[in-house]
ChimeraX commands (.cxc) that place a marker at each C-alpha (Angstrom):
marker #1 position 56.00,1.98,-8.98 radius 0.5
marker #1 position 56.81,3.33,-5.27 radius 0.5
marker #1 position 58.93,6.46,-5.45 radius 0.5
marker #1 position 60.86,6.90,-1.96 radius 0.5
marker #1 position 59.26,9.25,-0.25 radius 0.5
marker #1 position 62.41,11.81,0.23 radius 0.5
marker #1 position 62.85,12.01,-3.45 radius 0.5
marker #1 position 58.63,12.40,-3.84 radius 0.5
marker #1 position 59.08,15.07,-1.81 radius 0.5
marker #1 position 62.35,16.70,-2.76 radius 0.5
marker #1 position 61.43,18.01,-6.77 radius 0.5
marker #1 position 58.83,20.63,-4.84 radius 0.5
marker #1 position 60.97,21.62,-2.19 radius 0.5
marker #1 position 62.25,25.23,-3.28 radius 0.5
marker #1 position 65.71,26.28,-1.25 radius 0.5
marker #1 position 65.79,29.70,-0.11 radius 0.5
marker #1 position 68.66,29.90,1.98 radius 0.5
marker #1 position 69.80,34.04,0.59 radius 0.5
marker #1 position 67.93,36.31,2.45 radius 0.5
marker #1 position 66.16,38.47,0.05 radius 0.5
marker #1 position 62.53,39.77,0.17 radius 0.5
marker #1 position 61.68,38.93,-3.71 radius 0.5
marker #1 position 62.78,35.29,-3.53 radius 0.5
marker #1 position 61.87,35.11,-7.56 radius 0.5
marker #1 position 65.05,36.97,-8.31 radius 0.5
marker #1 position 67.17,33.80,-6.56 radius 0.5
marker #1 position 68.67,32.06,-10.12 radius 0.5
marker #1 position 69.96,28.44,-9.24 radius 0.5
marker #1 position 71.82,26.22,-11.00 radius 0.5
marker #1 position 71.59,22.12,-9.88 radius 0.5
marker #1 position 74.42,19.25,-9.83 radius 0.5
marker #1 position 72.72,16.38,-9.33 radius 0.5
marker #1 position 75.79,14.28,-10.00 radius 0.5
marker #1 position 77.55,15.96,-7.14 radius 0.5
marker #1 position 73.83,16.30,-5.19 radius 0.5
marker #1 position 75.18,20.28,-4.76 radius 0.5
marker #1 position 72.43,23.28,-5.96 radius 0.5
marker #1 position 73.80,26.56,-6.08 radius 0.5
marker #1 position 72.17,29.73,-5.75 radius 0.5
marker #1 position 73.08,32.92,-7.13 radius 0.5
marker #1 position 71.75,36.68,-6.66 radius 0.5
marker #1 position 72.96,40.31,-7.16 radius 0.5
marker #1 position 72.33,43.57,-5.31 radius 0.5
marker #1 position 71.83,46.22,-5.83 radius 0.5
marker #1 position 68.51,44.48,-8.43 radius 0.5
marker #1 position 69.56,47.06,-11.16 radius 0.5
marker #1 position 73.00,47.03,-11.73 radius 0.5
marker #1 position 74.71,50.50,-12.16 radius 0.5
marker #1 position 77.69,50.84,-14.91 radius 0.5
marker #1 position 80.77,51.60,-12.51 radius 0.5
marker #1 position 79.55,51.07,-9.29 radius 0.5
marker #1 position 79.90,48.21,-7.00 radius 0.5
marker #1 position 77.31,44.87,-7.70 radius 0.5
marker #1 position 77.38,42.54,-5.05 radius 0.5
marker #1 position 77.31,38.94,-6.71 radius 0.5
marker #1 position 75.96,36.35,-3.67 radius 0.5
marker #1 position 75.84,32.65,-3.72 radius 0.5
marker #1 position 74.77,29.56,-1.70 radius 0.5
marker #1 position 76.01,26.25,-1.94 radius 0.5
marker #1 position 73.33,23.41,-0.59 radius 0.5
marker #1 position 73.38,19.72,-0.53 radius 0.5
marker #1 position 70.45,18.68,-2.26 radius 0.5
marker #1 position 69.60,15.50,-0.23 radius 0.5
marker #1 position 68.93,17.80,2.69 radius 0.5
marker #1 position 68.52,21.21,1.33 radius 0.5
marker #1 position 71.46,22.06,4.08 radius 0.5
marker #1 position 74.25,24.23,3.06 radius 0.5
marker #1 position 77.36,22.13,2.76 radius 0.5
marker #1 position 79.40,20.47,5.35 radius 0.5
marker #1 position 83.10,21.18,5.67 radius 0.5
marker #1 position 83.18,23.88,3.20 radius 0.5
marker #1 position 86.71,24.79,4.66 radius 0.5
marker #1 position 87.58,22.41,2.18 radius 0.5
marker #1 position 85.73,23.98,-0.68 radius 0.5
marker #1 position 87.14,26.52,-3.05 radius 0.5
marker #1 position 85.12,28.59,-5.42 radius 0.5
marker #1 position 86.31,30.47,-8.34 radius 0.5
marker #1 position 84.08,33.07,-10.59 radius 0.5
marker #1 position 83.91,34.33,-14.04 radius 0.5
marker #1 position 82.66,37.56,-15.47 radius 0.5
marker #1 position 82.20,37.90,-19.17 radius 0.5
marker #1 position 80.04,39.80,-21.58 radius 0.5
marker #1 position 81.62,37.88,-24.18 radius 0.5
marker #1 position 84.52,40.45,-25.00 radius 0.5
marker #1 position 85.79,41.07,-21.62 radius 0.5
marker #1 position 87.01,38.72,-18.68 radius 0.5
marker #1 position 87.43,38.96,-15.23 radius 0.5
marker #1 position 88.52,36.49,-12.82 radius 0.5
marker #1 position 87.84,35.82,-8.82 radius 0.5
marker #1 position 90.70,32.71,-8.26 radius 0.5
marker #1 position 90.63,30.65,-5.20 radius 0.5
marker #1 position 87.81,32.34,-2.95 radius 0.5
marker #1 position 87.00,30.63,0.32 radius 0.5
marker #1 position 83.30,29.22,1.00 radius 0.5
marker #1 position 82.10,29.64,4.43 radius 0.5
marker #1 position 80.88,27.12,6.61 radius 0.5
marker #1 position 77.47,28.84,6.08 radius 0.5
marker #1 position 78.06,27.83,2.32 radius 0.5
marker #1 position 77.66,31.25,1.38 radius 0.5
marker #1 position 80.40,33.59,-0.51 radius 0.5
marker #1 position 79.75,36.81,-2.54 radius 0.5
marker #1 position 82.33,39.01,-4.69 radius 0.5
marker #1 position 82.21,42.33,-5.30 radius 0.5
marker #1 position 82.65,43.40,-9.36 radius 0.5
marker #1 position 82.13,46.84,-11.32 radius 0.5
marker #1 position 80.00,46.18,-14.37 radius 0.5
marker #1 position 82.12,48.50,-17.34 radius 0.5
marker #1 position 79.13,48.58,-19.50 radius 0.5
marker #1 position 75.28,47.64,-20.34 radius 0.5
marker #1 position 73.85,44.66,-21.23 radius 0.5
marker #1 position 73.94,41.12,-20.41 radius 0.5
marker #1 position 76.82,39.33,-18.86 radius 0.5
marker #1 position 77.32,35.71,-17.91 radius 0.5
marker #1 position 78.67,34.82,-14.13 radius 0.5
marker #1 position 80.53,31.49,-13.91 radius 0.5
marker #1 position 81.41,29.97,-11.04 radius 0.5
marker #1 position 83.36,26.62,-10.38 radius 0.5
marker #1 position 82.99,25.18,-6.87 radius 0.5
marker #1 position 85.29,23.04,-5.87 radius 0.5
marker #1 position 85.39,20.16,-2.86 radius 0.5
marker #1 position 87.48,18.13,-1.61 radius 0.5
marker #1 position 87.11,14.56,-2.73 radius 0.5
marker #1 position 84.34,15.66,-4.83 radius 0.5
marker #1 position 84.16,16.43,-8.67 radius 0.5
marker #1 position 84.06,20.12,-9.62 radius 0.5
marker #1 position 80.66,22.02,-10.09 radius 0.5
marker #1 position 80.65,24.47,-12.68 radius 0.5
marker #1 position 77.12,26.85,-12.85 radius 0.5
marker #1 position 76.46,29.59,-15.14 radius 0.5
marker #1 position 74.42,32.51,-14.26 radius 0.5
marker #1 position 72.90,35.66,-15.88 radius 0.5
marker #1 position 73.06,39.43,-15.00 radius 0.5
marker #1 position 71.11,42.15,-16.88 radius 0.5
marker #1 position 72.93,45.86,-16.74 radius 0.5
marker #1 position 70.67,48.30,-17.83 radius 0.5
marker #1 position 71.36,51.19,-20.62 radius 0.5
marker #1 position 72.15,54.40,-18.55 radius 0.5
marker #1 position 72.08,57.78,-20.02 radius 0.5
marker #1 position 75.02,59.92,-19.13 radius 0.5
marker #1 position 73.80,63.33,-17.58 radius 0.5
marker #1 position 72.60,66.17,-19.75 radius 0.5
marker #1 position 74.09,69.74,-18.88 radius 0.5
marker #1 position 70.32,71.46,-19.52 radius 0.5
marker #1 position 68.87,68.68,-17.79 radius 0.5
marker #1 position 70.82,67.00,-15.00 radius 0.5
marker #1 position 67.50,65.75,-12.66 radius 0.5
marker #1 position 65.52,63.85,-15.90 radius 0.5
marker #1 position 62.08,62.94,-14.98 radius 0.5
marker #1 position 61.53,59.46,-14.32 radius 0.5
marker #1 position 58.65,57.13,-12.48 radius 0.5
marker #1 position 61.62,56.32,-9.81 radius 0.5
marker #1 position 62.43,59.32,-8.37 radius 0.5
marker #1 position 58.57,60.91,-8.65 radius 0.5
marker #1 position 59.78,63.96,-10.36 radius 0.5
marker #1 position 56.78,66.74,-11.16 radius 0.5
marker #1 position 56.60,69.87,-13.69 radius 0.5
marker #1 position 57.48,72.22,-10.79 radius 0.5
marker #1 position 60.74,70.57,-9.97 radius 0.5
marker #1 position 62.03,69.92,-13.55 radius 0.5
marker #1 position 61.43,73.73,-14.29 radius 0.5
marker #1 position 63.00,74.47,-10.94 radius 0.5
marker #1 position 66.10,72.35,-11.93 radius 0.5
marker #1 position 66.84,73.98,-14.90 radius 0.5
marker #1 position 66.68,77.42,-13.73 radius 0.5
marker #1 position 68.89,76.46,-11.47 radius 0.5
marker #1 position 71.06,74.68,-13.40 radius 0.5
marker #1 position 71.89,77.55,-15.38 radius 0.5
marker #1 position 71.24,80.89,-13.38 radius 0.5
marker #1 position 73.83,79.40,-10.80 radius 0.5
marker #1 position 76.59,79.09,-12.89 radius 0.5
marker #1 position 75.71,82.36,-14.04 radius 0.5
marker #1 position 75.79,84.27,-11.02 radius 0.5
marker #1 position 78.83,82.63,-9.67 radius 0.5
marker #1 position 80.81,84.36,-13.08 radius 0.5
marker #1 position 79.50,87.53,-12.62 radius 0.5
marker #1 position 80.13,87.66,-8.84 radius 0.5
marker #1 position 83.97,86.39,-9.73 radius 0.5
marker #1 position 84.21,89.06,-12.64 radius 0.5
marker #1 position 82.64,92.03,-9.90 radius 0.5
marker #1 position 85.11,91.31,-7.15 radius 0.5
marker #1 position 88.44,91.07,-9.07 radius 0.5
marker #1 position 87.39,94.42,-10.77 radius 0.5
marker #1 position 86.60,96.17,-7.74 radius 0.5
marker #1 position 90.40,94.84,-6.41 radius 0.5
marker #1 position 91.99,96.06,-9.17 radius 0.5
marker #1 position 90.12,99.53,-8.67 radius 0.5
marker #1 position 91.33,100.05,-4.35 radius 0.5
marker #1 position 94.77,99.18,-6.25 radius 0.5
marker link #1:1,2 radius 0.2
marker link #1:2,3 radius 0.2
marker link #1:3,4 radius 0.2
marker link #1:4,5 radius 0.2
marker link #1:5,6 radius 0.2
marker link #1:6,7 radius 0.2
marker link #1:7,8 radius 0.2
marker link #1:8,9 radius 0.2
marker link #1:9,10 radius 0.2
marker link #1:10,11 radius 0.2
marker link #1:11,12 radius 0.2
marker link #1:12,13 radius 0.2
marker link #1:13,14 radius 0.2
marker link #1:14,15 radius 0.2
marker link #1:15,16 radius 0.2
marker link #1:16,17 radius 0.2
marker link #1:17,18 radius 0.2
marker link #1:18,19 radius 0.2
marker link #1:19,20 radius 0.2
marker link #1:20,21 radius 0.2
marker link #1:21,22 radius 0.2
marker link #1:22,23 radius 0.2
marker link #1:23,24 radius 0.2
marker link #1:24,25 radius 0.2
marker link #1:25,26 radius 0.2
marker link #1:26,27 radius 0.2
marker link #1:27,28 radius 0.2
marker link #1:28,29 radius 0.2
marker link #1:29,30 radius 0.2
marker link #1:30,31 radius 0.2
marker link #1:31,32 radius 0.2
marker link #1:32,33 radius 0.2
marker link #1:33,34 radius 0.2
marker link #1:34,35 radius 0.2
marker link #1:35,36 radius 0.2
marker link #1:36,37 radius 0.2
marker link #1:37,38 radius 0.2
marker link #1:38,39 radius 0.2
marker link #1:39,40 radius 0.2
marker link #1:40,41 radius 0.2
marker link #1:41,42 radius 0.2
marker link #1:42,43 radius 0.2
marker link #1:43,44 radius 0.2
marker link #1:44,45 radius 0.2
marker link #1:45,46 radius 0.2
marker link #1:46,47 radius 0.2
marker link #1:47,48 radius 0.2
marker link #1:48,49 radius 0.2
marker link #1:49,50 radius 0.2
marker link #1:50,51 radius 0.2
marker link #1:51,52 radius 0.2
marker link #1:52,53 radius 0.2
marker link #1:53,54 radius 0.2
marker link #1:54,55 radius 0.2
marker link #1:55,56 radius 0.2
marker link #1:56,57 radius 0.2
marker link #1:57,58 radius 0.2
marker link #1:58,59 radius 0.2
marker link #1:59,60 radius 0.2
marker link #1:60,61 radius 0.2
marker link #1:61,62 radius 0.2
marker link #1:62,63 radius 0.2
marker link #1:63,64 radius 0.2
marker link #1:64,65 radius 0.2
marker link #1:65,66 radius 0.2
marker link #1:66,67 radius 0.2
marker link #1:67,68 radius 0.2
marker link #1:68,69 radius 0.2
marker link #1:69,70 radius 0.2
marker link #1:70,71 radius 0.2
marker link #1:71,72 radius 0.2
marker link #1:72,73 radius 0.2
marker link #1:73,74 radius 0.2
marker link #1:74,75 radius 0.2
marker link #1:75,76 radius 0.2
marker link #1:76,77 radius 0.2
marker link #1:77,78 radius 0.2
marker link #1:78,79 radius 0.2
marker link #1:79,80 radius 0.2
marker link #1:80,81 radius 0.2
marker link #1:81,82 radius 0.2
marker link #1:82,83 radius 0.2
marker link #1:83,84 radius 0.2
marker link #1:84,85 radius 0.2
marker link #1:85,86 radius 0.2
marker link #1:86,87 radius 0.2
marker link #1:87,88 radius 0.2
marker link #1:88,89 radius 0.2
marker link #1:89,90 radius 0.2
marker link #1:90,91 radius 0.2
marker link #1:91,92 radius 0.2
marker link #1:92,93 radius 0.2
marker link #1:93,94 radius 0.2
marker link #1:94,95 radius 0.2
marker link #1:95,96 radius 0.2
marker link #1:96,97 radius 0.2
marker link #1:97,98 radius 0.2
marker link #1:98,99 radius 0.2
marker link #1:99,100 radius 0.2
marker link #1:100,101 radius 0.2
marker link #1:101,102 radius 0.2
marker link #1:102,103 radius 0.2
marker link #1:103,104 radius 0.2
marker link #1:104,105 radius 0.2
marker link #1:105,106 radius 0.2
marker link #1:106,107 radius 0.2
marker link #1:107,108 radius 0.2
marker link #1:108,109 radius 0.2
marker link #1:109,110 radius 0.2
marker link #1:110,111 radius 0.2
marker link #1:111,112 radius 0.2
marker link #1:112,113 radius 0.2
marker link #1:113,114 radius 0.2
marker link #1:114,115 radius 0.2
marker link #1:115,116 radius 0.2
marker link #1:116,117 radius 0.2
marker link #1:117,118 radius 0.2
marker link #1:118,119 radius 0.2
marker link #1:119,120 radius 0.2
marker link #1:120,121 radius 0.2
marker link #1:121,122 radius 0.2
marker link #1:122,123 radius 0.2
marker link #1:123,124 radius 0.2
marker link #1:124,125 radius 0.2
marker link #1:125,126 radius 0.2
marker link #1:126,127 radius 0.2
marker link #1:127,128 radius 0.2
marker link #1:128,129 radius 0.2
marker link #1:129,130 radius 0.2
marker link #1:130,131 radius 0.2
marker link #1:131,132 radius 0.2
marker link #1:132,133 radius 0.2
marker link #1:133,134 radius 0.2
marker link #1:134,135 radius 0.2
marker link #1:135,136 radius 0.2
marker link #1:136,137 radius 0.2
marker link #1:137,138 radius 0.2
marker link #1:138,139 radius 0.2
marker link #1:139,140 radius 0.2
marker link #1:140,141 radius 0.2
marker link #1:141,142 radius 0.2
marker link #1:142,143 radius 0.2
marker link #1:143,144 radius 0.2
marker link #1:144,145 radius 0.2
marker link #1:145,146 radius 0.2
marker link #1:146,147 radius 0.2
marker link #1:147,148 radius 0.2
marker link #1:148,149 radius 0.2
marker link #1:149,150 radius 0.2
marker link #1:150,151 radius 0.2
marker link #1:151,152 radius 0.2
marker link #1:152,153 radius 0.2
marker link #1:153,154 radius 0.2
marker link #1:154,155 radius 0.2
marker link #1:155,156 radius 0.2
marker link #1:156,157 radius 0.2
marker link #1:157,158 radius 0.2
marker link #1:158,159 radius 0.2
marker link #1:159,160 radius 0.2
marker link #1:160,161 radius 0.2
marker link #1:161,162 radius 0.2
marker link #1:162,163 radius 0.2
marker link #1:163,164 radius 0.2
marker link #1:164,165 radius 0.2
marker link #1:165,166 radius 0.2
marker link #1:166,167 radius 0.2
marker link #1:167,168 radius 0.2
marker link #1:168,169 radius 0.2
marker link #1:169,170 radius 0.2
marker link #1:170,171 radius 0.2
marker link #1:171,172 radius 0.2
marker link #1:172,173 radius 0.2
marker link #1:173,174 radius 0.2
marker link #1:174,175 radius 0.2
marker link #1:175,176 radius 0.2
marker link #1:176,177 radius 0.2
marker link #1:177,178 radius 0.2
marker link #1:178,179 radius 0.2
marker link #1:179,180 radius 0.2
marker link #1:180,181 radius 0.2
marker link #1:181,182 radius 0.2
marker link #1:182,183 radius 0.2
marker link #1:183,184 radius 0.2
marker link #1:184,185 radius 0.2
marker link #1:185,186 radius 0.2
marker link #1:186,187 radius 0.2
marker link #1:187,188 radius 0.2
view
C-alpha cells in the first residue's frame, strides 16, 4: 500500500502558529471533515479569579498547515461554562491571520470548558471544546497579608518584617489621629 506522500507526512507535522515560548501548553482540537485544526491557549498560564484571562485561538487548514483563507467570511462564537454558569462571545470576527482571542473574568476556581463554533462561509460549522484549569486562591489574611510561597522567594526575615508591619502601622496611624485632635481641642 503507497500512502501519498503529503498525508505520510502530514500526521507528524505539529502546527505552532500562537507564539508562545512553552508550545506544550497549545491545546488543539482537529476537523478533519472540514480539513480546519484549531488551536487554543490562555494567558496569563495560571488563571487569576477576577482578573482578565486572555483566551487565544488559531484557525489552520490542515492540508497546508496555513491559517485560513478568506476568514473575512468566517465567524467565530465562544462558550464559557463551568457547568453552572454561561457566558457567551456571539458573532466575533476571525482575522485574516486566522487568529482571534476574547478577553473573560474567571468568577471562581476550578475547571471550565471553552467552546468555540467557527463558522465559514460555504463550509459546515466547526465546533471544538477546550479546557481551562483556575486554581484555588486564598483570600488575604489580615496577620498575614505577604504568605510565603516558592513564587515570590519569600524568607524568615521578610515574613517577620511583614507582620510587624502589618500591625504596628495601623497602630501608630490611631494613636497619631487620637494625639492631634486632642491637642486641637486643648489651643481651643
Amino acid at each position: 500500500m503507497t500512502v501519498p506522500f503529503h498525508d505520510f507526512f502530514k500526521q507528524y507535522i505539529a502546527f505552532a502558529h500562537i507564539p508562545v515560548s512553552n508550545t506544550s501548553r497549545i491545546q488543539e482540537w482537529t476537523d478533519s471533515h472540514n480539513d480546519i485544526n484549531i488551536q487554543f491557549i490562555y494567558e496569563p498560564e495560571r488563571p487569576i479569579i477576577d482578573t482578565f484571562t486572555e483566551l487565544v485561538f488559531s484557525i489552520q487548514n490542515i492540508s497546508t498547515g496555513n491559517h485560513i483563507k478568506d476568514a473575512e467570511d468566517t465567524f467565530a462564537r465562544v462558550v464559557v461554562t463551568n457547568g453552572q454558569r454561561l457566558y457567551k462571545f456571539e458573532n466575533m470576527s476571525v482575522g485574516n491571520d486566522g487568529h482571534f482571542s476574547v478577553k473573560y473574568l474567571f468568577p471562581d476556581d476550578g475547571t471550565h470548558q471553552v467552546i468555540t463554533r467557527v463558522d465559514k462561509k460555504d463550509v459546515s460549522s466547526t465546533a471544538a471544546s477546550f479546557s481551562v484549569f483556575v486554581p484555588h486562591q486564598s483570600p488575604p489574611n489580615i496577620l498575614n497579608p505577604f504568605p510565603t510561597s516558592p513564587e515570590n522567594g519569600g524568607n524568615d526575615t521578610s515574613v517577620v518584617i511583614s507582620k510587624v508591619l502589618a500591625i504596628i502601622l495601623p497602630v501608630v496611624a490611631v494613636v497619631s489621629l487620637i494625639y492631634v485632635l486632642k491637642r486641637g481641642k486643648r489651643s481651643k
